[in-house]
N, C-alpha and C positions, 0 to 999 in steps of 0.2 A: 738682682731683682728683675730687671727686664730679662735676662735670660730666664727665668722662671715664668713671667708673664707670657712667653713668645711659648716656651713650652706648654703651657696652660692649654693657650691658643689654639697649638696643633693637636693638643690631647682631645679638646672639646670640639673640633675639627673630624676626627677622626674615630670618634665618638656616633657624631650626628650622621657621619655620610655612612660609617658603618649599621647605625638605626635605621637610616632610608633602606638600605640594598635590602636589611632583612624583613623589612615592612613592605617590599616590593615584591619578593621573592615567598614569602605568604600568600601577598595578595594574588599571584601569577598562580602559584597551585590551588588556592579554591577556587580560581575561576578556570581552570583547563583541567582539573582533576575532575572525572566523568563519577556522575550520584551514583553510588552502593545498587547494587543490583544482585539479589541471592538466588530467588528462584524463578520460577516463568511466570508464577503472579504476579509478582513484586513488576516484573518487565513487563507483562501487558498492559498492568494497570496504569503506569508510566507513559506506556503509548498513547492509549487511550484517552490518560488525560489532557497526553499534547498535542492527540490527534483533534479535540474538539471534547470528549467526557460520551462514555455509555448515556449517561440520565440525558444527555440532551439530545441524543443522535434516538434514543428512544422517542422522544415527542417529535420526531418527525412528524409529519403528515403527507406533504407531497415533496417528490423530489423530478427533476425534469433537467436534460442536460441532452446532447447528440456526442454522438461517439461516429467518430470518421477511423476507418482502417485498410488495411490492406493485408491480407493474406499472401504468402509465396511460398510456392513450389521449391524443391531444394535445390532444384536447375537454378532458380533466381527469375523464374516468370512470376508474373500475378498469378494467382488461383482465385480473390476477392479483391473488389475496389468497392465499398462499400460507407455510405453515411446513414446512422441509424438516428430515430426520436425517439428514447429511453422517458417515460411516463408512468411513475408509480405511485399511486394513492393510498395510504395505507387509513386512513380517516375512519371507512368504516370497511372493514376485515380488508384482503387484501385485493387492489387492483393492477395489474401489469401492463403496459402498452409498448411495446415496439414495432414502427416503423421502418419500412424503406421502400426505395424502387428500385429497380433493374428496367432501361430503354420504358419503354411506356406499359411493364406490370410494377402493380403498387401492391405490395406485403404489408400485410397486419397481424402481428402475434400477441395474441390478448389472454389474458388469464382475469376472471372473477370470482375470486375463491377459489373453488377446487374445480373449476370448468378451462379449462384452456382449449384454444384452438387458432387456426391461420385463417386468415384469408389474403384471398389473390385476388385483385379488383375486386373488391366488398361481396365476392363468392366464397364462404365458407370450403377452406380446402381439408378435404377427406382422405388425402393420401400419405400424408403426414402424420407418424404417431403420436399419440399425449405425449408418451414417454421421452419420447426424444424434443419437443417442445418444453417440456415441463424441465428437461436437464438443460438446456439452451437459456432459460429465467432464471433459475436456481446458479448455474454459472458469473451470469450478468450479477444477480444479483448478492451472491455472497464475494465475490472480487470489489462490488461497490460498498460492500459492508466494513472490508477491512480498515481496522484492526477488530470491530464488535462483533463480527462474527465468528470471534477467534473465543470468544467469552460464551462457551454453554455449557452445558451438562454432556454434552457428546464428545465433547475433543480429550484433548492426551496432551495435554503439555510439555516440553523437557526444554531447558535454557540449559545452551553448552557456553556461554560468556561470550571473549572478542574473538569473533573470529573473522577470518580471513573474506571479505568479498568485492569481487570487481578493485583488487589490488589496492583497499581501505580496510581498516577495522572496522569491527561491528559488532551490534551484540546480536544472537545467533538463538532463535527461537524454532524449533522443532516440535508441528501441532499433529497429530492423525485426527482421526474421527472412526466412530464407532460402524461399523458395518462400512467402511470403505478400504481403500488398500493404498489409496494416497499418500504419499509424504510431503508434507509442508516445511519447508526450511526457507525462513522470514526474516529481514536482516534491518536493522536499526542504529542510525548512527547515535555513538555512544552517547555523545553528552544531552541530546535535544530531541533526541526518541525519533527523528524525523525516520520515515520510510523508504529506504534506500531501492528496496527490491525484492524476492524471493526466487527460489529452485524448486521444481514440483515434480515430485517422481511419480507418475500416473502407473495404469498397468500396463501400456504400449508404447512411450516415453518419456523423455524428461526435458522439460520447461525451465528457461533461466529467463525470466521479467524482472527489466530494470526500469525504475522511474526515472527516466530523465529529465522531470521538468514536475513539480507539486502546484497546485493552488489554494490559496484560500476563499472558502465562501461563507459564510456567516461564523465565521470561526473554526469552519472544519477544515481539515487536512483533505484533500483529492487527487487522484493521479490528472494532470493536464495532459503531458506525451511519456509513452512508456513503449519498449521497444522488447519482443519478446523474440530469443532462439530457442532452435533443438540444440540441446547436449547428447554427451555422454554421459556413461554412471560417475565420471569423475568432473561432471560440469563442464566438461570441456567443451567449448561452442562449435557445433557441426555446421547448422548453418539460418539466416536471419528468418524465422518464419513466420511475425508480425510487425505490425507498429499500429501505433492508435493514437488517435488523439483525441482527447475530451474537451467539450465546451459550452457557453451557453449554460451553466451548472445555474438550477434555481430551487431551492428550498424554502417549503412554508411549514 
C-alpha cells in the first residue's frame, strides 16, 4: 500500500509540473506570437492605432516642435548645421511657419492657405520659387504625418510581411502615390507596430531613414532622433547624409 501511495505521489507529481510547462509554454506563444497581419490595410490600421489613432491625429489643431539637423557632403563635411521652429495651425484652413537663422539673417517660410513665401529679415524674398517652398512644407509636413499620411485616396498600397531591415524583422509596407514616381518601403516592428524606419527611392536617389530614438506626446508616436544615408538600389549604405533631431514637441 505505501508503495502505491508513493507511486500515487509521483504520478500526481508529474502530472502537475507536466500541467505547469504546458500552461507556460501557451502562455510564452500568445505573448511573443506577433497579431495576424494579411494585407496593407490590415497593417496600417494597426500602425495608426499604436501610433496614436487617424480620428485623433485629425483633431489636431496646432502642432509646434524645433527640428535641429545637420546635412553632409559625401566627403563627410557639413553642407547644413541648422535648428528650425516648425509652427502649424490647422484651426482654421491651413497655416505653416518655419523658422531659422544663419550668423545674423533670420528666414521665415510661411504658408497661409494657398499663399506661401520667405522672408529674410521680415523682407519678403522674391527669388525663391513657390514651387520649391511649397515642396520643402509638403516634405516637413507629410514625414510628420507618418503613419496618416500613408491613409488617402492617392497612395497604392502592397504588404510584403517580415522582412528583413537593419538586420531585424519587420513587417514591410510598400506605398506609391499617384502622379509621383517615388517608392516608399516602411518597416514596423512585428508585434507593437512601433516605427522602425523606411527606404525611399526618389527619381535621383535612394534614402535609408532609421529612427533611432521615438517619443511620446499626448499619446502620439514621434521621431526624437533619426539618422538618414544615401544607398544603393540594393540599400546598401554609401554614405551618412543626415541626422536630426526633434524637440520641444507641443500639441493642442
Amino acid at each position: 500500500m505505501a508503495v502505491l501511495n508513493g507511486l500515487n505521489r509521483r504520478l500526481l507529481l508529474i502530472a502537475f509540473v507536466g500541467g505547469a510547462i504546458a500552461i507556460l509554454l501557451i502562455y510564452r506563444n500568445q505573448t511573443t506570437t506577433p497579431p495576424e497581419v494579411h494585407t496593407a490595410e490590415d497593417l496600417l490600421e494597426k500602425v495608426m492605432n499604436a501610433s496614436g489613432t487617424k480620428e485623433r491625429y485629425n483633431n489636431i489643431k496646432n502642432i509646434r516642435f524645433t527640428k535641429a539637423f545637420h546635412l553632409y557632403h559625401e566627403n563627410g563635411t557639413v553642407e547644413i548645421d541648422r535648428t528650425e521652429l516648425h509652427q502649424y495651425d490647422f484651426s482654421e484652413g491651413t497655416q505653416r511657419n518655419v523658422s531659422w537663422s544663419s550668423g545674423t539673417t533670420n528666414y521665415k517660410l510661411i504658408q497661409k492657405d494657398s499663399d506661401i513665401y520667405q522672408t529674410i529679415n521680415d523682407i519678403r524674398d522674391t527669388t525663391t520659387t513657390k514651387v520649391s517652398l511649397q515642396n520643402k512644407l509638403n516634405a516637413a509636413t507629410f514625414v510628420l504625418g507618418l503613419p496618416y499620411t500613408l491613409d488617402s485616396d492617392s497612395s497604392i498600397k502592397v504588404y510584403n510581411g517580415l522582412q528583413d531591415f537593419e538586420g531585424v524583422k519587420a513587417h514591410e509596407l510598400v506605398v506609391t502615390f499617384t502622379g509621383s514616381k517615388d517608392v516608399w518601403s516602411l518597416y514596423y516592428e512585428p508585434t507593437t507596430f512601433a516605427w522602425l524606419g523606411y527606404w525611399v527611392q526618389t527619381s535621383d536617389h535612394y534614402s535609408l531613414v532609421v529612427n533611432d530614438e521615438m517619443t511620446e506626446v499626448d499619446g502620439f508616436q514621434f521621431s526624437r532622433k533619426r539618422t538618414s544615408y544615401r544607398t544603393d538600389s540594393l540599400k546598401v549604405r554609401q554614405y551618412l547624409r543626415a541626422d536630426y533631431n526633434y524637440s520641444n514637441y507641443e500639441i493642442k
